[in-house]
Backbone atoms as SQL, in Angstrom:
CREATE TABLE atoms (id INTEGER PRIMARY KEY, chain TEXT, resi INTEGER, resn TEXT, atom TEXT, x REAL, y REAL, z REAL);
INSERT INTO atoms VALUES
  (1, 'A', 1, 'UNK', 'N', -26.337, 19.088, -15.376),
  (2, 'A', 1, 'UNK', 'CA', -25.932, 17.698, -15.521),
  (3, 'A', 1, 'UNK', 'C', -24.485, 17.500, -15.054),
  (4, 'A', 2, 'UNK', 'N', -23.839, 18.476, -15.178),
  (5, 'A', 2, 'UNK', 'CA', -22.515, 17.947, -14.988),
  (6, 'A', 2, 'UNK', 'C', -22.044, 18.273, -13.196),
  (7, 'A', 3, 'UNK', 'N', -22.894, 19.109, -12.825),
  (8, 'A', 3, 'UNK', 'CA', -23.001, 19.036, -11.342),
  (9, 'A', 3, 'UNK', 'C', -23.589, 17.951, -10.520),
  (10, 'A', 4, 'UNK', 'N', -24.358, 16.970, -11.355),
  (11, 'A', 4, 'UNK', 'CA', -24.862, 16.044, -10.931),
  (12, 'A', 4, 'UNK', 'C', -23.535, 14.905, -11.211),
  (13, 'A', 5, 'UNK', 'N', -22.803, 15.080, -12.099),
  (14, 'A', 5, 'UNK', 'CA', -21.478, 14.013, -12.389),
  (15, 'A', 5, 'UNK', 'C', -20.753, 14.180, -11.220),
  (16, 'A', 6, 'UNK', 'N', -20.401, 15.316, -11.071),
  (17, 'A', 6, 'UNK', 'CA', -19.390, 15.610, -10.083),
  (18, 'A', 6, 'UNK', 'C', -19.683, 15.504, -9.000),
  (19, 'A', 7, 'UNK', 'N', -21.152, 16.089, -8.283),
  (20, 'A', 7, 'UNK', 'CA', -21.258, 15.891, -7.083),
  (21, 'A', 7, 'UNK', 'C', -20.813, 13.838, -7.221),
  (22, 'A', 8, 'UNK', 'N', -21.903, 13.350, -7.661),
  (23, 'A', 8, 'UNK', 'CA', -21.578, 11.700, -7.653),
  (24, 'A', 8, 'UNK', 'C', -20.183, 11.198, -7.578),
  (25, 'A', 9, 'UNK', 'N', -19.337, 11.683, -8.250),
  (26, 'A', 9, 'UNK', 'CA', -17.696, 11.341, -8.256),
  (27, 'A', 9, 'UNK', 'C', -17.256, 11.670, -6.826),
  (28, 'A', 10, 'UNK', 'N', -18.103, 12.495, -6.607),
  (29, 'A', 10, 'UNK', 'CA', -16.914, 12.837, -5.612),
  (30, 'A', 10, 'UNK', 'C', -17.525, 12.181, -3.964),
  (31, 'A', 11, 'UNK', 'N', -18.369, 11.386, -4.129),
  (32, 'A', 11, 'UNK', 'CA', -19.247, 10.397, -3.069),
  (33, 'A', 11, 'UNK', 'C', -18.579, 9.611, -3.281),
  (34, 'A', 12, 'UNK', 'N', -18.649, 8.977, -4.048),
  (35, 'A', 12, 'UNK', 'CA', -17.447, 7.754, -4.634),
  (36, 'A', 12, 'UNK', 'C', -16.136, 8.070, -4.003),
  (37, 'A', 13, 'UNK', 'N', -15.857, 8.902, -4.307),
  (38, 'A', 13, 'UNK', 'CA', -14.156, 9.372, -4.018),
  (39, 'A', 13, 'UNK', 'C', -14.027, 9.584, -2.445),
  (40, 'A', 14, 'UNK', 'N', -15.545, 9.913, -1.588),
  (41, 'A', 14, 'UNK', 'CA', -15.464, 9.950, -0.454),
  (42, 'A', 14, 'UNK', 'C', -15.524, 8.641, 0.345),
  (43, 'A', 15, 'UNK', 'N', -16.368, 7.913, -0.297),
  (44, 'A', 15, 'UNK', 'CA', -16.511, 6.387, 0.213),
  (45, 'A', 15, 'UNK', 'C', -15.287, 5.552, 0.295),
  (46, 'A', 16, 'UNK', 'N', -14.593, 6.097, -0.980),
  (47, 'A', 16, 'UNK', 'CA', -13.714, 4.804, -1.218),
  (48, 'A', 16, 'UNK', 'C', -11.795, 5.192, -0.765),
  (49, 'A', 17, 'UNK', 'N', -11.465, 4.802, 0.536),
  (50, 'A', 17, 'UNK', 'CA', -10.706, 5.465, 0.644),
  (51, 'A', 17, 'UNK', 'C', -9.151, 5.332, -0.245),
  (52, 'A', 18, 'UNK', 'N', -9.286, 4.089, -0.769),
  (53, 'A', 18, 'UNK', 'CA', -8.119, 4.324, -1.424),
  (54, 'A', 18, 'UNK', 'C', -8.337, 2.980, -2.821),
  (55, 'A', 19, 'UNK', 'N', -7.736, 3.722, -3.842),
  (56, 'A', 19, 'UNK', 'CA', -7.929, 2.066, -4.741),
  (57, 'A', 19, 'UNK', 'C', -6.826, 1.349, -4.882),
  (58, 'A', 20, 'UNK', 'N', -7.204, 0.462, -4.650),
  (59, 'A', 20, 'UNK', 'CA', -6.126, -0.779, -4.350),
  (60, 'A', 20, 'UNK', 'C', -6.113, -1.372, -5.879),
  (61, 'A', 21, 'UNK', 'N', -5.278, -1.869, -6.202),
  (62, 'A', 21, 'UNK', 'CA', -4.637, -2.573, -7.322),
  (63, 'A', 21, 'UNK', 'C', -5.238, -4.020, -7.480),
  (64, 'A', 22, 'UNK', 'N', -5.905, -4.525, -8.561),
  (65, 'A', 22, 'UNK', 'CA', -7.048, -6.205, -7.954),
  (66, 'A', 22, 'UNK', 'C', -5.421, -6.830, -7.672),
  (67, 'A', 23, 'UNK', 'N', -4.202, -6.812, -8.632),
  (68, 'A', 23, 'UNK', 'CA', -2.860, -7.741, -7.837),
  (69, 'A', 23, 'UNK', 'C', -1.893, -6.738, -7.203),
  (70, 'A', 24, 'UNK', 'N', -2.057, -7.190, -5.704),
  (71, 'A', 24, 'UNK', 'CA', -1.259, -6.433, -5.112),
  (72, 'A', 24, 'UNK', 'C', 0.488, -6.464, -5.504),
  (73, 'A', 25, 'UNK', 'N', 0.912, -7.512, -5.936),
  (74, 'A', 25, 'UNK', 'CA', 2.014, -6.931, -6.721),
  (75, 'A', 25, 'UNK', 'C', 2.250, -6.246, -7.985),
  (76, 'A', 26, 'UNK', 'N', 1.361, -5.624, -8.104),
  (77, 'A', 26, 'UNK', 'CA', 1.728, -4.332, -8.987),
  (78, 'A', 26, 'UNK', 'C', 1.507, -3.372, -7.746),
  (79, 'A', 27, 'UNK', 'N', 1.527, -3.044, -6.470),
  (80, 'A', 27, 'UNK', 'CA', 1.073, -1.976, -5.713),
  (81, 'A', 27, 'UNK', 'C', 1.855, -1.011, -5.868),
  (82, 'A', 28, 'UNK', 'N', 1.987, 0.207, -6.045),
  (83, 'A', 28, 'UNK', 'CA', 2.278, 1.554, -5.946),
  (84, 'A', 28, 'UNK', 'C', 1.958, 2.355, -4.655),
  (85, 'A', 29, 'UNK', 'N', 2.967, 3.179, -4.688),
  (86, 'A', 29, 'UNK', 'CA', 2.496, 4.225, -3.683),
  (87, 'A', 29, 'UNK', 'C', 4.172, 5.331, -3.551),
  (88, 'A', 30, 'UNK', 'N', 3.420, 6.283, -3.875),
  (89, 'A', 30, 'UNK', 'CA', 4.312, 7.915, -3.284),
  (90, 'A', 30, 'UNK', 'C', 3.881, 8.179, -1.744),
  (91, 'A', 31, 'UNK', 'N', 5.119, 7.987, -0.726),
  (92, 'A', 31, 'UNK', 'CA', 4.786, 8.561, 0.344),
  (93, 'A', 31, 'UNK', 'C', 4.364, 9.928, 0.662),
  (94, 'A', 32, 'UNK', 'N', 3.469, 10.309, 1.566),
  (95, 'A', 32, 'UNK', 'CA', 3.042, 11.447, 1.967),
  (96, 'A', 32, 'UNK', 'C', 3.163, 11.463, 3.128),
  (97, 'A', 33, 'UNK', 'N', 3.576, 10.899, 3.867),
  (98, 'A', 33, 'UNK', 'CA', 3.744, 10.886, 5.776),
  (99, 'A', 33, 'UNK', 'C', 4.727, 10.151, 5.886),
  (100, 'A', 34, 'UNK', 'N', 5.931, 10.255, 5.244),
  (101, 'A', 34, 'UNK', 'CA', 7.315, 9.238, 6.236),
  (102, 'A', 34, 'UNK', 'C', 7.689, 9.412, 7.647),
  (103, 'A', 35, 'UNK', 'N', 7.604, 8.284, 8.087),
  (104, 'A', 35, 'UNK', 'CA', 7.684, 8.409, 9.799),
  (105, 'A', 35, 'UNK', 'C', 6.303, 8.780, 10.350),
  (106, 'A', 36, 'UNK', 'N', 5.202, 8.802, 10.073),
  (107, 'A', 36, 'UNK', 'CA', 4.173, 9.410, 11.048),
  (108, 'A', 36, 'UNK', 'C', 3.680, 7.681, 10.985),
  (109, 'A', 37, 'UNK', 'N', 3.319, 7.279, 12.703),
  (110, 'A', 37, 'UNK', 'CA', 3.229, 6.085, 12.817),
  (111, 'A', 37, 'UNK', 'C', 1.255, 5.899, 12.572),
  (112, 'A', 38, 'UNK', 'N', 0.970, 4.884, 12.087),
  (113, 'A', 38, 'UNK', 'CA', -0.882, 4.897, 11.927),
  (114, 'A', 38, 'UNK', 'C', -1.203, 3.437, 12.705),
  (115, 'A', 39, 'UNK', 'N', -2.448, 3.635, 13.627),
  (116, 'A', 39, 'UNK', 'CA', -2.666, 2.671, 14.081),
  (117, 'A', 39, 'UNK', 'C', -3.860, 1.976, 13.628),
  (118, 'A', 40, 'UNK', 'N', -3.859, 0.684, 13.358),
  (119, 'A', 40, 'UNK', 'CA', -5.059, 0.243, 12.725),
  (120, 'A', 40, 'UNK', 'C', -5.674, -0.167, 14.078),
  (121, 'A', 41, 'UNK', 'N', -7.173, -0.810, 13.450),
  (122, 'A', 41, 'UNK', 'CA', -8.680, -0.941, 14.236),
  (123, 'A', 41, 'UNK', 'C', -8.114, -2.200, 15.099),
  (124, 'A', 42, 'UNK', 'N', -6.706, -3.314, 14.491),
  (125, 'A', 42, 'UNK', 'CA', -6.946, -4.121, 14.904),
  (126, 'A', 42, 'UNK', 'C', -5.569, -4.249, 16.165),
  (127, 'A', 43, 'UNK', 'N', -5.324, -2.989, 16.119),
  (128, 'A', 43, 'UNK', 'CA', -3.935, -2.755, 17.333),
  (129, 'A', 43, 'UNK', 'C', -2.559, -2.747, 16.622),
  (130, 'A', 44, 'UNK', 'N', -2.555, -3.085, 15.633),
  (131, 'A', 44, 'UNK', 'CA', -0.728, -2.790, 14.716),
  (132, 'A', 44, 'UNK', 'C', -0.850, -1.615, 14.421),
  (133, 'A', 45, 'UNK', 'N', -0.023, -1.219, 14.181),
  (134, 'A', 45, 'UNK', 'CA', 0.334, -0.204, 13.482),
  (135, 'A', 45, 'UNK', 'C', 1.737, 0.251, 12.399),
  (136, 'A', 46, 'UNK', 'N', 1.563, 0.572, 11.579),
  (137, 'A', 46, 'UNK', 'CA', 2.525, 0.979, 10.439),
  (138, 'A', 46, 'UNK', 'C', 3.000, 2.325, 10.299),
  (139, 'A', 47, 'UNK', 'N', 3.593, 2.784, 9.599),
  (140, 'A', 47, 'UNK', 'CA', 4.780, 3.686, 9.072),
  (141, 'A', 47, 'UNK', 'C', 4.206, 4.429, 8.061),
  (142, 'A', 48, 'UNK', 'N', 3.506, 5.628, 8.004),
  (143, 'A', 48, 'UNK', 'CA', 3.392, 6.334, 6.503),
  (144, 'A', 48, 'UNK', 'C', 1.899, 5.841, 5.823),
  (145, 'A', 49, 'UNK', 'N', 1.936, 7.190, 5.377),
  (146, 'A', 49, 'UNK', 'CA', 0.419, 6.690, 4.457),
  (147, 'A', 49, 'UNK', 'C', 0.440, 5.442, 3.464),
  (148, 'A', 50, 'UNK', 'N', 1.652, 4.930, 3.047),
  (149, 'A', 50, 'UNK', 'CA', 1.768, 3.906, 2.296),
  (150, 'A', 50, 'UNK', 'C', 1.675, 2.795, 2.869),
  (151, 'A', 51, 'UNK', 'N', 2.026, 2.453, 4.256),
  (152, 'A', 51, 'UNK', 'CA', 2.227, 1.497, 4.786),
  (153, 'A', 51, 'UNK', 'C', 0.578, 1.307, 5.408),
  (154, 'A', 52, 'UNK', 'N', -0.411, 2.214, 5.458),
  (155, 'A', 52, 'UNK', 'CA', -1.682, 2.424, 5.846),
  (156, 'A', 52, 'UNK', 'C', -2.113, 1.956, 4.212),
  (157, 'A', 53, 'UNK', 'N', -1.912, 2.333, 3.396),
  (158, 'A', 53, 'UNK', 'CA', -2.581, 1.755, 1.916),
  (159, 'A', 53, 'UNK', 'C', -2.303, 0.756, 1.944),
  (160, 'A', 54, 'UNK', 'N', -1.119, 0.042, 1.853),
  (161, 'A', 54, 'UNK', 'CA', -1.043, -1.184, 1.842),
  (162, 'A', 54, 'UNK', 'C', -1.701, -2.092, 2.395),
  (163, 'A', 55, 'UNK', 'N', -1.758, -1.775, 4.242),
  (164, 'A', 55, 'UNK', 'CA', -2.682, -2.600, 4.861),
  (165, 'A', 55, 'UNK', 'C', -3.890, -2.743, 4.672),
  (166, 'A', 56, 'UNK', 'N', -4.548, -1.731, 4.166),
  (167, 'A', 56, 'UNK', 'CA', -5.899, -1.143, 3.668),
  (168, 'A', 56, 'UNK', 'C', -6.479, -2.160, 2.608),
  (169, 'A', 57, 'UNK', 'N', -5.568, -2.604, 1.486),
  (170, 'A', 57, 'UNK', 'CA', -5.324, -3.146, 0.439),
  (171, 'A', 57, 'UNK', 'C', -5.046, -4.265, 0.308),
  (172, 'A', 58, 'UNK', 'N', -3.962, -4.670, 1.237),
  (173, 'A', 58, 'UNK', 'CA', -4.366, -6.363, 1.874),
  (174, 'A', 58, 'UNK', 'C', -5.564, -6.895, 2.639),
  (175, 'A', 59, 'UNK', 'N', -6.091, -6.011, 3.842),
  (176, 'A', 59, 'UNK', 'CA', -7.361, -6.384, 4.396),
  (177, 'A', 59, 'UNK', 'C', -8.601, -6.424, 2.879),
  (178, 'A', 60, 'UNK', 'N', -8.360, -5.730, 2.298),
  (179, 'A', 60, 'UNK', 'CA', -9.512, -5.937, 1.235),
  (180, 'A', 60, 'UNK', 'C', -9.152, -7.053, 0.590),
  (181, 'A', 61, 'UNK', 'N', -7.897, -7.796, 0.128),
  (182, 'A', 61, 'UNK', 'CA', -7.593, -8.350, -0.824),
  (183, 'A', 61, 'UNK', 'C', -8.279, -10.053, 0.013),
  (184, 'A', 62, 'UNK', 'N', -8.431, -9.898, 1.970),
  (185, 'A', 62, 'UNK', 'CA', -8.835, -10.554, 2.184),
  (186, 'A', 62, 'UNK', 'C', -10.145, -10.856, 2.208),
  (187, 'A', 63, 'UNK', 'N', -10.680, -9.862, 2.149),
  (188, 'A', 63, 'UNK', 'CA', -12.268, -9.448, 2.177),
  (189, 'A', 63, 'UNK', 'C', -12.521, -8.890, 2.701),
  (190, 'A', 64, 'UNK', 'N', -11.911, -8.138, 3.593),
  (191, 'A', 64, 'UNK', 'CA', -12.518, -7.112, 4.851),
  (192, 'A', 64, 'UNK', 'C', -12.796, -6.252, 4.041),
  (193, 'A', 65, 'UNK', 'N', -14.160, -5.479, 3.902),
  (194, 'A', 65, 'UNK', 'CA', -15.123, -4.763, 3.569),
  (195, 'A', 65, 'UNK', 'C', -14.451, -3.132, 3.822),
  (196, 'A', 66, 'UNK', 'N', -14.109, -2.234, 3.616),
  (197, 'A', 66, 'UNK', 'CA', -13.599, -1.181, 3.947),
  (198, 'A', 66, 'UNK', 'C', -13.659, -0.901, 5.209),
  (199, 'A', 67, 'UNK', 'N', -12.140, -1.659, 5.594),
  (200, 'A', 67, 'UNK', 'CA', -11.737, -1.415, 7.075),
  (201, 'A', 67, 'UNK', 'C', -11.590, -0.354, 7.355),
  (202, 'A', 68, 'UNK', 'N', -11.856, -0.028, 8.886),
  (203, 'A', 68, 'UNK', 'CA', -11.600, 1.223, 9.180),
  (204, 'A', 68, 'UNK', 'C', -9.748, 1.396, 9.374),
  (205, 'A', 69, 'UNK', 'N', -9.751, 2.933, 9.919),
  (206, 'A', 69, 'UNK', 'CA', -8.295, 3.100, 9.994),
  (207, 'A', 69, 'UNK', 'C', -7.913, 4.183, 10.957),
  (208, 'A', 70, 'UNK', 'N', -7.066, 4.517, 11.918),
  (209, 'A', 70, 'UNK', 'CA', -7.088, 5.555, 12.730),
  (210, 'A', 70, 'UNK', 'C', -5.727, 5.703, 12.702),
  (211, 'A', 71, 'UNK', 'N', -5.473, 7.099, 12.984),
  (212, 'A', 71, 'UNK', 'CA', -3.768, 7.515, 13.449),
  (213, 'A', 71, 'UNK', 'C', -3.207, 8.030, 14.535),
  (214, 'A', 72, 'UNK', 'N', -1.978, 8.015, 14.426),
  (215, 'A', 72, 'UNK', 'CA', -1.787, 8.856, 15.441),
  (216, 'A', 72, 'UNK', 'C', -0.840, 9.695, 15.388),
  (217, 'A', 73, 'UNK', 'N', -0.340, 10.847, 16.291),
  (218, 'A', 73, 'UNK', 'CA', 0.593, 11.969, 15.890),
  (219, 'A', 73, 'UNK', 'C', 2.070, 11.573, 15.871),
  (220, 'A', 74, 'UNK', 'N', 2.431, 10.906, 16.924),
  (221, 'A', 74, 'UNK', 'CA', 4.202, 10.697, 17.018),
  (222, 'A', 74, 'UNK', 'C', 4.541, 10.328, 16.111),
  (223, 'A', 75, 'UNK', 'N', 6.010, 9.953, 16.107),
  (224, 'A', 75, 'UNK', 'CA', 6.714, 9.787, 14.921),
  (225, 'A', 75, 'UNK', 'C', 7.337, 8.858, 14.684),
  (226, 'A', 76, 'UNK', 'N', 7.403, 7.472, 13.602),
  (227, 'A', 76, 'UNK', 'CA', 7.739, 6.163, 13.861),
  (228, 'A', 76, 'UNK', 'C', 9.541, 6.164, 13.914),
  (229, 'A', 77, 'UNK', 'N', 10.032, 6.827, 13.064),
  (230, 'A', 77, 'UNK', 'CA', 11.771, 6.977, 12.945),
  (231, 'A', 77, 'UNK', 'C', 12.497, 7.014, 14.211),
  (232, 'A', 78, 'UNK', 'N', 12.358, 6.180, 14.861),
  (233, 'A', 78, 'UNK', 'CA', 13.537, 5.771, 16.266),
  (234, 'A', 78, 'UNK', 'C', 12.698, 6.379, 17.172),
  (235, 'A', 79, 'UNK', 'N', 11.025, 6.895, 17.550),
  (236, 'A', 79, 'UNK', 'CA', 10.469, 6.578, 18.726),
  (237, 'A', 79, 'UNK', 'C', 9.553, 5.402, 19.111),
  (238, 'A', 80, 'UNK', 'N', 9.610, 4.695, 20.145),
  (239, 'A', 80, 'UNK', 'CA', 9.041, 3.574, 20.318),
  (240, 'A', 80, 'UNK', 'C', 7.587, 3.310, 19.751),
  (241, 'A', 81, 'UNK', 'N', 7.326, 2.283, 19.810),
  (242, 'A', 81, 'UNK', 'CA', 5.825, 1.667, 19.287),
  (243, 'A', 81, 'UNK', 'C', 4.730, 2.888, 19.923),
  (244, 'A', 82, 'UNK', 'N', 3.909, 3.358, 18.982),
  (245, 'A', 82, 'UNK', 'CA', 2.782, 4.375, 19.793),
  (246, 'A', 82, 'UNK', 'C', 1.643, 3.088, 20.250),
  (247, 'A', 83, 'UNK', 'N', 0.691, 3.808, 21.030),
  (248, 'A', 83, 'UNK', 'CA', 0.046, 3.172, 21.781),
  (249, 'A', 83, 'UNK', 'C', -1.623, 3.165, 20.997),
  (250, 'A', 84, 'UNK', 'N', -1.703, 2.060, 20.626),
  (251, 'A', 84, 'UNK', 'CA', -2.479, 1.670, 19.466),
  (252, 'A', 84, 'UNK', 'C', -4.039, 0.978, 20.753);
């Protein structure tokens, strides 16, 4: 039974890539990628895994259904816009 909990949690935990806060001003976030630039589905791109949660977290807050999300390697701290 409890392999059956866990496997399930952890589908969940795979589906859902990040939980967003229902009011985004309470949002939180500890960086884990400062400076690594991420490009979203829709051509912007942001700064850091936080700045990827956030957007993640606003597109939901609009309704977008679990947007996708892609990255990329360079580095946002004083090199130009990556190519999204």
């Amino acid at each position: 039974m409890k392999c059956i909990v866990l496997l399930a949690l952890l589908v969940v935990a795979a589906n859902t890539r990040f939980i967003c806060p229902s009011d985004l001003s309470t949002f939180q976030c500890f960086e884990t990628a400062p400076g690594v630039p991420m490009c979203l589905t829709d051509y912007t791109w942001v700064c850091g895994n936080c700045g990827v949660k956030w957007a993640y977290c606003e597109a939901k807050a609009d309704g977008v259904n679990n947007p996708p999300i892609k990255t990329s390697d360079a580095v946002c701290a004083g090199t130009p816009k990556p190519q999204c």
